[in-house]
N, C-alpha and C positions, 0 to 999 in steps of 0.2 A: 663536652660534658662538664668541665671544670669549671669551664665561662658561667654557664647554667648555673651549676651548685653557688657560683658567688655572686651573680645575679639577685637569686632566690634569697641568699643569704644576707646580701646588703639591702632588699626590699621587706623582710621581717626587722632588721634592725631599724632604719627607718620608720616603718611603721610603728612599733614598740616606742622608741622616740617624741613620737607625733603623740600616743594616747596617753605619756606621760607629762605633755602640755597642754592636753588639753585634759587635767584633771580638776575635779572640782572637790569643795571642802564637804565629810562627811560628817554632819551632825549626829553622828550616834552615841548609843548610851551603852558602858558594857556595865551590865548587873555586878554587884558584888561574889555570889554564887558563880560567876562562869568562870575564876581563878579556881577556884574547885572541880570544878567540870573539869576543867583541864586536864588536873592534879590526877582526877580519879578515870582519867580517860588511859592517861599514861602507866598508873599504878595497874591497869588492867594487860596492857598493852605487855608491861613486865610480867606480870605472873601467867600471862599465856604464853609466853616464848619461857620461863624458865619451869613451866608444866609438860609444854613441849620437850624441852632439849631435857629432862631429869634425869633421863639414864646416862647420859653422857657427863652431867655433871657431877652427879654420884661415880663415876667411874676416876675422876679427879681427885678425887676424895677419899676413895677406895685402893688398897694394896688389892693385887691379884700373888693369888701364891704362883710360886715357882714351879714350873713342870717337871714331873717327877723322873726320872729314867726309870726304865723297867729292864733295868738290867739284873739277872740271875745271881742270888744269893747263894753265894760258895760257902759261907759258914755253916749255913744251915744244913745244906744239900749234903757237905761233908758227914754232918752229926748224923744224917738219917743213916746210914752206911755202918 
């Protein structure tokens, strides 16, 4: 089985090798506008993960009070007496 996996493995390497010689030149044109595209691809990409995670980020941010004991007031219990 091992033989197989680096078989498989040194025939994808190989080939990935092969298509990176025989690569040709790409005359393309990237518009001014697509560094923006970018920008507002990512700026989106953030406010939907920190729309998502908000309660957990506010909880960062947030003290939580202290839990109370509810243990029996003897002062008081005394006065009533």
């Amino acid at each position: 089985m091992r033989l197989k996996f680096s078989y498989v493995l040194v025939t994808v390497a190989m080939l990935f090798c092969l298509s990176l010689s025989l690569e040709r030149k790409a005359y393309g044109y990237v518009d001014p506008g697509s560094g923006l595209l970018i920008l507002q691809g990512i700026g989106t990409v953030l406010t939907g993960v920190l729309f998502t995670l908000r309660s957990r980020i506010k909880a960062l941010f947030t003290k939580s009070k202290p839990a109370e004991t509810s243990a029996p007031d003897t002062a008081s219990s005394a006065a009533k007496v």
